[in-house]
N, C-alpha and C positions, 0 to 999 in steps of 0.2 A: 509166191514166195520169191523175193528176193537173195541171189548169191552175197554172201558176205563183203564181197567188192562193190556190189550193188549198192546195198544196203552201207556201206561207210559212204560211199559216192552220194548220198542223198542225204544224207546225215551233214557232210560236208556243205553240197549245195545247199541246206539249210541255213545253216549256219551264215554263210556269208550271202544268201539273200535278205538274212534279218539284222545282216551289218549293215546292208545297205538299206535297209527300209529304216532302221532305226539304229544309224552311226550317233553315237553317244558314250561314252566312257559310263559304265553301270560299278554301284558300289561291290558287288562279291565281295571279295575276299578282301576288302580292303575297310574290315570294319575296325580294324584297329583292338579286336580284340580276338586275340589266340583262341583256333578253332571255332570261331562262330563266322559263318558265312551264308551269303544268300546265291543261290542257285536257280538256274532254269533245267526246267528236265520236262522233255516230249519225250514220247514212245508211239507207237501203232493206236493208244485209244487213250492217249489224254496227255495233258500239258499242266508244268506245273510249278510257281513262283515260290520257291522254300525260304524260311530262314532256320539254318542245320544250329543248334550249339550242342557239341561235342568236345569237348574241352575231356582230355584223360581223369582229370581229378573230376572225382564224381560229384565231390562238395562244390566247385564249382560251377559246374554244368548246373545244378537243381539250384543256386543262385540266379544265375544269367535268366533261364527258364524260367524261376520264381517272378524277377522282375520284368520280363517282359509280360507274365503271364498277368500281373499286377496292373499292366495298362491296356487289359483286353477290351475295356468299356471303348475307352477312345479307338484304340485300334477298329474297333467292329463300329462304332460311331462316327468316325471322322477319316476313316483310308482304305479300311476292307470288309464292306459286310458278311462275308462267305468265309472268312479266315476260320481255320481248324488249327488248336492246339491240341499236342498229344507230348506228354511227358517222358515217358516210356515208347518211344519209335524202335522197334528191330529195324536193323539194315538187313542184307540177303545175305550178309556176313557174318549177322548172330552180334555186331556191335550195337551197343544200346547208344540211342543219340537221343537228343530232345529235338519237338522239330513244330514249328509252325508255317500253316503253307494253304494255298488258295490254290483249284483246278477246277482243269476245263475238261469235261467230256465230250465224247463224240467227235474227237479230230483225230487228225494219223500224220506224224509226220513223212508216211509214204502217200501218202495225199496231194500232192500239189495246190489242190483245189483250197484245202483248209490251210494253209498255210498263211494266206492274211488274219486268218482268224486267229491262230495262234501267235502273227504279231503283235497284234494287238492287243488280246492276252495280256503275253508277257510284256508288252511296252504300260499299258496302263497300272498293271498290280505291281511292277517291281516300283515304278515311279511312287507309286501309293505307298511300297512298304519302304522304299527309302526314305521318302519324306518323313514317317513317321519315327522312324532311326534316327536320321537326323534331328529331329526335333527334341527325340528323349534319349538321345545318346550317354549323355555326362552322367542321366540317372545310372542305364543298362550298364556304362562300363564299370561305375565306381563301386567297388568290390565292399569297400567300409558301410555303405550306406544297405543297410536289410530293409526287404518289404518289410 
């Protein structure tokens, strides 16, 4: 077990060894459309490329989600074979989000060792799921046009 100073200290060192393995400006939060973001998240037993949509209006969210969930063919055919949608996501909050996301098992990021494995990971599926955002973004954002 790691002390909590430990354990943020490697967390840290992760971080900015995966800046430097892969310096690139990534899309997150910068999908241009309110509450829907894409995220990296490791722990102790896995690693994991999300796209969160959480938007408060619920009508929304079950939109966004609708329409991405509408391009699952291409997504799973042409950028992520492994991709898992779940409409209904609890967070440890008890907040309900919608959430589509690709992981890796059997890595730690108290690992050193896996740690290329987790770059590369997250360098290949984010690059896969932004391309694919990028591509049908004008669909995903415009709110007038229903599956």
């Amino acid at each position: 077990m790691f002390s909590k100073e430990e354990a943020l200290q490697i967390k840290k060192d992760f971080w900015i060894a995966f800046a430097e393995e892969y310096p690139r400006k990534w899309l997150l939060y910068n999908t241009k459309i309110k509450d829907v973001t894409f995220k990296f998240y490791v722990d102790n037993k896995k690693a994991q490329v999300l796209l969160d949509i959480e938007p408060k209006d619920e009508e929304k969210r079950k939109i966004y989600y609708e329409k991405v969930e509408s391009l699952k063919i291409i997504l799973l055919e042409d950028y992520l074979d492994d991709v898992i949608f779940e409409r209904n996501f609890y967070l440890e909050t008890g907040k309900v989000i919608s959430r589509v996301w690709v992981e890796k098992t059997g890595i730690s990021i108290n690992n050193k060792n896996t740690w290329p494995e987790i770059f590369d990971f997250f360098a290949e599926k984010m690059d896969a799921f932004e391309r694919f955002f990028y591509e049908n973004e004008d669909y995903i954002k415009d709110l007038e046009i229903n599956t």
